[in-house]
N, C-alpha and C positions, 0 to 999 in steps of 0.2 A: 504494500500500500504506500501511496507518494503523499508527501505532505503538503507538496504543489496545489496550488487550487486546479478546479478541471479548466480545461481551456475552455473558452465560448465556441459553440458551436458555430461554424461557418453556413450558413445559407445558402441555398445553392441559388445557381445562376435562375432567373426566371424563367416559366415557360415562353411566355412573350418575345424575351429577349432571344433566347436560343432559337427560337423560330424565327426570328428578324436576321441572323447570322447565320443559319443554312439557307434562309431567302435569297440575300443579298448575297452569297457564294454561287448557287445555283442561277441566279441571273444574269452573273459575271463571268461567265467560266469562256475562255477563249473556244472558237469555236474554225473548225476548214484549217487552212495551211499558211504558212508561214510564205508570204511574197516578197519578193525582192526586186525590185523595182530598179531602169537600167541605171538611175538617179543615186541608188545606193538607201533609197527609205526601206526601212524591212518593217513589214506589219504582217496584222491580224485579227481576222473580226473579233467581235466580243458578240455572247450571246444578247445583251442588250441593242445590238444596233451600232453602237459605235466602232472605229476605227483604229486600233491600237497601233501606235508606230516608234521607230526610234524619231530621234532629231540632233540635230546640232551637236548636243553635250549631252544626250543623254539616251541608253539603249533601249530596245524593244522589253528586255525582260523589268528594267525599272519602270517602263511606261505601267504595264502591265501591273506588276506591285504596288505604285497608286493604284492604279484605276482599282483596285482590287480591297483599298486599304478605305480608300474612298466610299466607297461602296457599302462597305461594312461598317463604317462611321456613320453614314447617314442612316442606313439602316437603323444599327442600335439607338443614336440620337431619338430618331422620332418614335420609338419606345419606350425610353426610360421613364421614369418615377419622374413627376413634377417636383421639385423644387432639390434634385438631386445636382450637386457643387458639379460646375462644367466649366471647362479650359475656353470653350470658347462663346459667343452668346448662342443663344435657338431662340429661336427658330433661325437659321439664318437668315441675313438678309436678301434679297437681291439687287 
């Protein structure tokens, strides 16, 4: 027997929210093949619609990691628990 207090039990993640995180994964998932353009752009659809590519300073697969990171940020945002502490304001603006 520990003389420790018990820890507090951790609460799991919401249903809400884990449903908002395999949403926004399953929406985003790259989609077809990898093109390469005689320009040197290399993309790839996304299953949303959009156009994933490299540019200038930065590669196809970091495009992708936003768009991905992105994705699952807004997702869980427009989720969460009202009046839960956030880095940045919500609703966002436009």
């Amino acid at each position: 027997m520990s003389d420790s207090p018990e820890a507090p039990a951790i609460a799991p993640v919401s249903a809400l929210m884990r449903r908002a995180k395999v949403r926004a994964a399953t929406e985003h998932t790259t989609v077809g093949v990898v093109r390469t353009d005689p320009d040197g752009v290399v993309s790839i659809a996304c299953a949303c619609g959009m156009t994933l590519t490299n540019g200038p300073t930065w590669s196809l697969d970091e495009h992708i990691r936003l768009h991905r990171a992105e994705a699952r940020f807004l997702a869980l945002a427009a989720v969460a628990p009202d009046g839960i502490p956030r880095l940045v304001d919500w609703p966002l603006q436009s």
